[in-house]
C-alpha positions in Angstrom: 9.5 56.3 -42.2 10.0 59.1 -40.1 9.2 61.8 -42.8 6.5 61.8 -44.9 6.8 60.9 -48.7 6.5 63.9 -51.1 4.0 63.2 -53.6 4.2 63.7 -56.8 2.1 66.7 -56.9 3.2 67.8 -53.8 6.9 68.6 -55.3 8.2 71.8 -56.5 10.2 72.0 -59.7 13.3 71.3 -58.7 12.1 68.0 -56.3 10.5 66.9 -59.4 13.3 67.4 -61.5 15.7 65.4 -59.0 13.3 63.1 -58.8 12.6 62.2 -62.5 16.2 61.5 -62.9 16.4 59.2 -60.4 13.4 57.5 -61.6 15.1 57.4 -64.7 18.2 56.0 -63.6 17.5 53.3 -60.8 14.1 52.6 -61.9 11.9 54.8 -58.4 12.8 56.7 -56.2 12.7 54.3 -53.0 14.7 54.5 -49.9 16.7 57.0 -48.6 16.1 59.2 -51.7 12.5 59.5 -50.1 13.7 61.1 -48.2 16.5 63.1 -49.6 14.1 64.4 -52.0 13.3 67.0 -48.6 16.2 68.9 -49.5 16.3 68.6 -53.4 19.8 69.9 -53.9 21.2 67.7 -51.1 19.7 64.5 -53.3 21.0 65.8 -56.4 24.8 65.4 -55.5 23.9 62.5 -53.4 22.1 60.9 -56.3 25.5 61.5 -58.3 27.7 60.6 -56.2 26.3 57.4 -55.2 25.7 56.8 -59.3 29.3 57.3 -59.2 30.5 54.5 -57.0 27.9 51.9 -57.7 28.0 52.0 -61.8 31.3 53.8 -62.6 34.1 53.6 -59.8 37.4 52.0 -60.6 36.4 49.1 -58.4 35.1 45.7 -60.2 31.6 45.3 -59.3 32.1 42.6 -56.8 34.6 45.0 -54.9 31.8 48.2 -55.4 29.4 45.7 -53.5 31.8 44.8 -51.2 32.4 47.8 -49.9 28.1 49.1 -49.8 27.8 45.4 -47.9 30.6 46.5 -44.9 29.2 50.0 -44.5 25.6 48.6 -44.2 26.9 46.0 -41.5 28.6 48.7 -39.9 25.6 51.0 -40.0 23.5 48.0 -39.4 21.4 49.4 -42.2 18.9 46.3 -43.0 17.2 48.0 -46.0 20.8 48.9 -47.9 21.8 45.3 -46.8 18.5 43.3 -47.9 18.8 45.5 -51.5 22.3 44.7 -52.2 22.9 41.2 -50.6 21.6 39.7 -53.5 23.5 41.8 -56.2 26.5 41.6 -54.5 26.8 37.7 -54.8 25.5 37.9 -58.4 28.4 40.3 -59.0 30.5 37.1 -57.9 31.3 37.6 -54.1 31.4 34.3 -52.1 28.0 34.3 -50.5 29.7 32.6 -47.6 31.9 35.8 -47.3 28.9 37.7 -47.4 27.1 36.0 -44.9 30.1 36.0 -42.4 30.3 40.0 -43.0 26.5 39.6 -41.7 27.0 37.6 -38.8 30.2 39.9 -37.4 32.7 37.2 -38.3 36.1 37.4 -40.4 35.0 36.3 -44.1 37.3 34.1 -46.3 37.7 35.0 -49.5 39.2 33.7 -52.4 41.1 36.1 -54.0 43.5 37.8 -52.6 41.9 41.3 -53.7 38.9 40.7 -52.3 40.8 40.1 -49.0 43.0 43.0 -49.0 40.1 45.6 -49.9 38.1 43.7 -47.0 40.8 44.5 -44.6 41.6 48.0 -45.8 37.8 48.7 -45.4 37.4 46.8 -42.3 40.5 48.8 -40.4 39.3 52.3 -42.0 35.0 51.6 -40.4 36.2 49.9 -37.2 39.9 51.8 -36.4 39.4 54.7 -38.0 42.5 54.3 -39.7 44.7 52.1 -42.2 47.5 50.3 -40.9 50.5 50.7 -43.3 51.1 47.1 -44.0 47.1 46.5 -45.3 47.5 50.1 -47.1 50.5 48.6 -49.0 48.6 45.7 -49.3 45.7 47.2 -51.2 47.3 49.8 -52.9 49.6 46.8 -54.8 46.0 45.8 -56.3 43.9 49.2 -56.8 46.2 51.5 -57.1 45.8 54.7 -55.8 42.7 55.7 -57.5 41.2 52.3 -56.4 42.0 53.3 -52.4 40.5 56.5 -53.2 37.5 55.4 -55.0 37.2 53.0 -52.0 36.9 55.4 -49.6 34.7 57.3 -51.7 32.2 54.5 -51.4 32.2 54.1 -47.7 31.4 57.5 -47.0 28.3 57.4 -49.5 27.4 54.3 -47.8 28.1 55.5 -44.8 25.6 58.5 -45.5 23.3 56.2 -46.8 23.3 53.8 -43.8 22.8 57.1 -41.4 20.2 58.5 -43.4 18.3 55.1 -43.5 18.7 54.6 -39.7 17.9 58.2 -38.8 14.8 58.7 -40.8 13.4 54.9 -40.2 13.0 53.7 -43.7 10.9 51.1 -44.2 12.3 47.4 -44.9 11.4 46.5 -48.4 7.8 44.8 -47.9 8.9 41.4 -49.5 12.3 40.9 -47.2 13.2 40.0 -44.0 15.9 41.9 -41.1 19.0 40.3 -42.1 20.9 40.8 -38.8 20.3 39.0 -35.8 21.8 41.2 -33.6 19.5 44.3 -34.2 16.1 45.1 -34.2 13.8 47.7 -35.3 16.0 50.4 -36.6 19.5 49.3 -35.9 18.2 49.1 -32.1 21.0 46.4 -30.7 19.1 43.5 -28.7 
């Protein structure tokens, strides 16, 4: 990692206090909010917001995954991907989906909500915008507090990728690069 880990004793009040919550709530602080913990107010509304659209969007779970997995890919950010790969399947995404997302090919899902929010996501990361017929599309399933939620969680995941690839955070020890495309930290080949 690019920026050194602030110790326990090395944080000041607030750092600690950001940082006991998060403990609290996802178990460590690991991964990017190592280093998010530099700026303690930054990580606080990060923490939040990212709480938000993992545990409590209006997206099932599967969907909430869904959309962490494409912004990874996108980012190629190997440590968001290896952490929720796993989860996201569990949550009940087609693993073949998910491994076609990894290897930059069109997934087939399904259910027809799954594909829509796919699309919706996929036009939005790689166009920049949403065609009207796929807006339509997924608005007729999630409403339009779903499409915002959605994009809600591509821009946290978005951050998150960035973050992850800018600072170099370490791969978790006990997994692999999951892209074969990229090396390093999100270095194409």
């Amino acid at each position: 990692m690019r920026l050194p880990s602030i110790g326990p004793d090395e944080m000041n009040e607030r750092q600690a206090e950001v940082g006991a919550r998060i403990a609290g709530r996802r178990g460590a602080v690991r991964g990017p909010f190592r280093v998010w913990l530099h700026s303690p107010e930054l990580c606080d509304r990060v923490e939040a917001l990212g709480a938000y659209v993992r545990f409590e969007s209006s997206l099932p779970p599967r969907l909430r995954e869904l959309t962490l997995l494409m912004a990874a890919r996108h980012w190629d950010a190997q440590y968001s991907w290896n952490a929720h790969v796993d989860k996201a399947v569990e949550a009940g995404l087609d693993a073949e989906a998910v491994r076609a997302i990894a290897e930059r090919r069109e997934p087939v899902f399904e259910r027809e909500e799954d594909a829509a929010l796919y699309r919706f996501c996929h036009e939005l990361l790689e166009e920049h915008f949403v065609g009207d017929e796929t807006f339509r599309a997924a608005e007729k399933h999630f409403g339009a507090q779903g499409l915002v939620d959605a994009v809600g969680s591509l821009g946290n995941f978005s951050m998150l990728g960035m973050c992850l690839n800018a600072f170099q955070v370490d791969l978790q020890a006990d997994r692999t690069p999951p892209f074969p495309d990229v090396h390093g930290f999100g270095r194409k080949r």
